[in-house]
C-alpha positions, -999 to 999 in steps of 0.1 A, spaced: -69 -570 285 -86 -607 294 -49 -620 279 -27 -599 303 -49 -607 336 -37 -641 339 0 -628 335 -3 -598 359 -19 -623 382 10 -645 383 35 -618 386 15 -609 417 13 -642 427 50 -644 424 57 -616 438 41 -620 471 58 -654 476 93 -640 468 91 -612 493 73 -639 517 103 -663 510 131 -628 516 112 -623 551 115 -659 560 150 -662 546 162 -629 566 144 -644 600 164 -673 590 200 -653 592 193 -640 615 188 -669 639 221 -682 625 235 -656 633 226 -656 665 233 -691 669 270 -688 656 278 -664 685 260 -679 712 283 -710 698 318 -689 697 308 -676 734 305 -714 745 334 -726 728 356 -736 762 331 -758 773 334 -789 759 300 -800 738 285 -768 747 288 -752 714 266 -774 695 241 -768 721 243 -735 726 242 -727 687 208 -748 689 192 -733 718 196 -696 704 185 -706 670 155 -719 683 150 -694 703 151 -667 677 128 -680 655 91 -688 661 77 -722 666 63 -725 635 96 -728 614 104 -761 631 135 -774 640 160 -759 617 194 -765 632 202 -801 640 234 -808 656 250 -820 625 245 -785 612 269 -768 638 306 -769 628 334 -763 651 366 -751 639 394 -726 625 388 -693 613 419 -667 595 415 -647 571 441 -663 548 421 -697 547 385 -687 562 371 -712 581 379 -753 582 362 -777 600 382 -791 631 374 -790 668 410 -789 686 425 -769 715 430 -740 690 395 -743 679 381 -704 675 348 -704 654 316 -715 651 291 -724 618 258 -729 622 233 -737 591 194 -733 591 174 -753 568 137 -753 563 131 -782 539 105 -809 529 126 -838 541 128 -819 575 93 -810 575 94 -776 581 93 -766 548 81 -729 541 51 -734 520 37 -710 493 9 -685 495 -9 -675 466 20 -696 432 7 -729 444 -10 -737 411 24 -731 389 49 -756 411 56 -775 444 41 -769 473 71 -766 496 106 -750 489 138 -754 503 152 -727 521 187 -726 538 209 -701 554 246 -702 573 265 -680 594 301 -683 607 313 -668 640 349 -666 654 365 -653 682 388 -621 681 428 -625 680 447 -623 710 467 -591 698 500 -585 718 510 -542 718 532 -522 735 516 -494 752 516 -462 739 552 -440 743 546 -410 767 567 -382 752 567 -347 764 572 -314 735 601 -294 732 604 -258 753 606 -241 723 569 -248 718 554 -228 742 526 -213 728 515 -249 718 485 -244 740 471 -210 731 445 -206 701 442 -175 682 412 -163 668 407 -141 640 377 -122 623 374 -117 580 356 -95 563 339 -120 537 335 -92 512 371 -81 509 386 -119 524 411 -100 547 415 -98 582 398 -71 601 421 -46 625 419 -54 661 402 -82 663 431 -110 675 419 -126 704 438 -149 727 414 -182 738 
């Protein structure tokens, strides 16, 4: 027993950070995420998606996570599915990417909770999420086509009552909806 405490303390102590670290991680998306669209929305004005992406990402975080987009971290480019996304503003410019970092160098730098004796103090922590516009899909409408005469019953419904015992239809029970 006095060898196993120590262990099944540091599992504990590794568990808590990990699911501390998911929770900061998923806040982290999150604000990308949030950040990538508010840039895609902003993408006809020129220079506005950069700020845009870094307002909402800011804004969907709290102020203890720091600054974690910096305007070198929000791409402008070209998003298809054949190619996914390249980096390229240009008049045919259609999405957005915006990464979150919370690192030591940036000194906002999640820090540990209780699996600070057994390594660094700080980890690095970084998220990205990509946002594009919708095609511009050209479709005819719809072809307005009206049924043939010989379909005249095609709007009556008939109802019919079984016997679940036997499975066969019961006499005079055909009623017209």
């Amino acid at each position: 027993l006095a060898l196993s405490v120590p262990v099944l303390v540091g599992m504990a102590a590794y568990a808590v950070d990990f699911a501390n670290y998911r929770t900061v991680a998923g806040r982290m998306q999150a604000a990308a995420d949030a950040g990538a669209l508010a840039g895609v929305k902003s993408l006809d004005t020129p220079g506005a998606s950069s700020r845009e992406a870094i307002r909402f990402v800011d804004l969907n975080v709290p102020e203890s996570f720091g600054s974690m987009t910096l305007a070198s971290d929000v791409t402008v480019g070209n998003y298809s599915v054949a190619k996914g996304f390249v980096a390229g503003a240009g008049a045919n410019a259609n999405a957005v990417r915006v990464v979150t970092v919370r690192s030591p160098e940036r000194g906002n730098a999640p820090k540990r909770i209780l699996s600070v004796f057994w390594g660094p103090d700080e980890i690095s922590l970084s998220t990205q999420a990509t946002a594009a516009r919708q095609l511009n899909v050209q479709y005819e409408p719809p072809e307005r086509m009206l049924l043939d005469n010989e379909a005249w019953d095609f709007n009556e419904v008939y109802a019919y009552c079984y016997d679940s015992g036997t499975g066969k239809r019961v006499d005079g029970t055909e009623t017209l909806i």
